[in-house]
N, C-alpha and C positions, 0 to 999 in steps of 0.2 A: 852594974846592972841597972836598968833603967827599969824604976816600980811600975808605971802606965803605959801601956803600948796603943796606939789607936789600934782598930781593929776592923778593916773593910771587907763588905760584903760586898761581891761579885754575882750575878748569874751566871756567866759563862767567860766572862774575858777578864781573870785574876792574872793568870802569866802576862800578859799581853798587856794590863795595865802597870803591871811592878816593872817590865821593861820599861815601858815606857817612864814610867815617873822617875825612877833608876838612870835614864838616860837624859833626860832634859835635867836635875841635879846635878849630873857630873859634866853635863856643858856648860851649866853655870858660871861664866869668869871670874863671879866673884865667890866661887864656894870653898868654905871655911873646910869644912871636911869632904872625907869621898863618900860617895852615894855608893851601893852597893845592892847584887841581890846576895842572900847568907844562906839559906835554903830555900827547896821548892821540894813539897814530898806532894804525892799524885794518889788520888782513887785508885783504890785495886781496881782490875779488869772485872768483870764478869759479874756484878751486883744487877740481879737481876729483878726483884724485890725492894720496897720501901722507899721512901724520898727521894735519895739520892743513885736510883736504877737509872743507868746509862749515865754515870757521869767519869765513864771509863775512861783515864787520862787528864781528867782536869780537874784543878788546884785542890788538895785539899788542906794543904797550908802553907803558905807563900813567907816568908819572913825575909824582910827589905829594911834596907835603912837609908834616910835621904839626909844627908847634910850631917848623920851622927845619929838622928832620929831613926830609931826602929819602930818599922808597922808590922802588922800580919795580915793576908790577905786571904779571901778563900772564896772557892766557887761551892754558891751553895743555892742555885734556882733563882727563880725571881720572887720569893717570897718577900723581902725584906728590900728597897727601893732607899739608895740615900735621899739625904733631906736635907738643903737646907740647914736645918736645925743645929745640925753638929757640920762646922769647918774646918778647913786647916789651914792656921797664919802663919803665913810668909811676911816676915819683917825682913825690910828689903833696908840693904845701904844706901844707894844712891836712885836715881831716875831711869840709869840704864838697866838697874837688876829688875827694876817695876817691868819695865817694857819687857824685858827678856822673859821674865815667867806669865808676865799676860799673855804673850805671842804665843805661847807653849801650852797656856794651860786654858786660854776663856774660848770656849767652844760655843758658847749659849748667848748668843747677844743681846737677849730678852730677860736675863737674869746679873747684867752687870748691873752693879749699883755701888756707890761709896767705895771702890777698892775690891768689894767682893764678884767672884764669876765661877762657873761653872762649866768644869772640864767635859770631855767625850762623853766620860766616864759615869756620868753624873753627878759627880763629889763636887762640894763647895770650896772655894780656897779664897781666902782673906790675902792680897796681895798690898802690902802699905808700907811705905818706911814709918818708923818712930812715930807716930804720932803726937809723944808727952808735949813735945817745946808747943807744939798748935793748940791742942786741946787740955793740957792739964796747968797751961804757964798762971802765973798770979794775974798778967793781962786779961781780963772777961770781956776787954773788947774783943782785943784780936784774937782771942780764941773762938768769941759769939761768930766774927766775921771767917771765919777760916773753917769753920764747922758749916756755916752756910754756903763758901765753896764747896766744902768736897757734898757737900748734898748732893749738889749739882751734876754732880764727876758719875764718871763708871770708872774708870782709870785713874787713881791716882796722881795728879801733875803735882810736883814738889814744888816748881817755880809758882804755881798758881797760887798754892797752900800760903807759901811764903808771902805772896803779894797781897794775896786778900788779909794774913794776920797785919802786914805792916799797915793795913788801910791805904 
């Protein structure tokens, strides 16, 4: 059993997002586990009263799991708007898994930065291999020079990371 589940808020498109993120997971060529949806239970009909009046049919608890990772998902109005603030890192293996979940996931070209982008959806995702060997090594050059490329970067490039740490 997994102690912490992230937990997104949708206004209206919670099905329609756990397919989707459900389904760019399991094309992953490089993925470790299966992505899955595990349930979707629905708003009763006929709430005609309170908050959630007229949300006949849609999500009121989506639980997904991508790569082994379980979320829960739910259509609850536009009260509550993701941020930024909280993301979801994708530690990627190689160069082609980078490209394969940018392709799938960075919608917002205005909010790429450093590896991070943002989906349709408006959720944040951290897309990066490993980072430790660039940014944590006992080298404080090549880690100084390798942290000044990815500044640079929206996309993650490994061969760049590599070239800027070797000087």
């Amino acid at each position: 059993m997994q102690k912490i589940t992230p937990f997104m808020w949708f206004a209206d498109k919670a099905e329609e997002a756990i397919n989707y993120y459900v389904e760019v997971f399991s094309k992953n060529p490089a993925a470790s586990q299966p992505s899955k949806v595990v349930t979707i239970k629905y708003y009763p009909s006929g709430i005609k009263e309170g908050p959630m009046a007229g949300f006949d049919g849609k999500v009121l608890t989506g639980v997904f799991e991508l790569e082994g990772q379980r979320f829960m998902a739910l259509d609850g109005g536009p009260v509550f708007q993701p941020s930024g603030a909280i993301s979801y890192l994708i530690e990627c293996k190689d160069q082609a898994e980078i490209d394969y979940f940018w392709s799938k996931l960075s919608a917002v070209p205005e909010a790429e930065q450093c590896g991070w982008c943002k989906d349709k959806y408006g959720f944040t995702w951290q897309i990066t291999p490993d980072m430790t060997k660039w940014m944590n090594d006992t080298n404080k050059e090549g880690s100084d020079r390798a942290m000044q490329a990815m500044l640079k970067m929206k996309k993650i490039d490994i061969a760049a990371l590599e070239m800027a740490y070797k000087g």
